[in-house]
C-alpha positions, 0 to 999 in steps of 0.5 A, spaced: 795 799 511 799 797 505 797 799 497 799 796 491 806 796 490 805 800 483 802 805 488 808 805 494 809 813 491 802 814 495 804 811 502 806 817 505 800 819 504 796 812 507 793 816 513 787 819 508 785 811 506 780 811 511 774 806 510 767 811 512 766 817 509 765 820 517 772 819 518 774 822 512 771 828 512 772 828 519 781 827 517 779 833 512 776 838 517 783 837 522 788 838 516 791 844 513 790 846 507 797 844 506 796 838 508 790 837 503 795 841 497 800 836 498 796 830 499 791 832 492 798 833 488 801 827 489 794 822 488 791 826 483 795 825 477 795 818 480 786 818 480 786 815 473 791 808 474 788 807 481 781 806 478 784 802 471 787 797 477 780 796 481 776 796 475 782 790 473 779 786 480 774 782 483 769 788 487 767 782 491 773 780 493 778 787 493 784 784 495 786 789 502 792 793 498 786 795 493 781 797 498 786 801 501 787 804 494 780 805 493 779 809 500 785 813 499 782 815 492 775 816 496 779 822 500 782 824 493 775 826 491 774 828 500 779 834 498 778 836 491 773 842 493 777 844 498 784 845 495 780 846 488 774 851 489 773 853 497 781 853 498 778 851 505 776 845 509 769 847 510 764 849 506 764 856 506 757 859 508 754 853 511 755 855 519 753 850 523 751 846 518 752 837 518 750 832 514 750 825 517 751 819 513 747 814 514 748 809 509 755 807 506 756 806 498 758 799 497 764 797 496 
């Protein structure tokens, strides 16, 4: 997985670009919250130039470095709550509970 080069700074971080939200949230739950602080300070202030460079293409033609882009972005919002509000990986007060996605956005 490459990104686009005006974006190589987030290539350490290429391991959240994951294509299904099943498998982001699974990444969430088995990071650390170091891990997820970490990812979350170097792609946030990255959010707005990722979406003006997907926006610029073709959304029935992405070409591979943008998809990866936009999943890695998707994570971005996977970890937010976490590192922003919860400061953990689950969401507190929610015990045994799971959500299955059955249909994946479009993109």
């Amino acid at each position: 997985m490459t990104l686009p080069a005006e974006f190589a700074d987030l290539e350490p971080y290429a391991a959240w670009a994951l294509p299904a939200e099943p498998e982001r949230y699974a990444k969430r739950l088995a990071s650390s919250m170091e891990e997820m602080q970490a990812f979350y300070d170097a792609a946030f202030p990255r959010l707005e130039d990722a979406i003006a460079h997907c926006d610029a293409l073709p959304w029935d033609d992405l070409p591979d470095d943008a998809r990866s882009l936009l999943h890695l972005m998707q994570s971005l919002v996977m970890v937010s709550f976490p590192v922003e509000v919860w400061k953990q990986a689950r969401v507190p007060d929610s015990g045994a509970a799971y959500l299955n996605l059955i249909v994946e956005p479009r993109c």
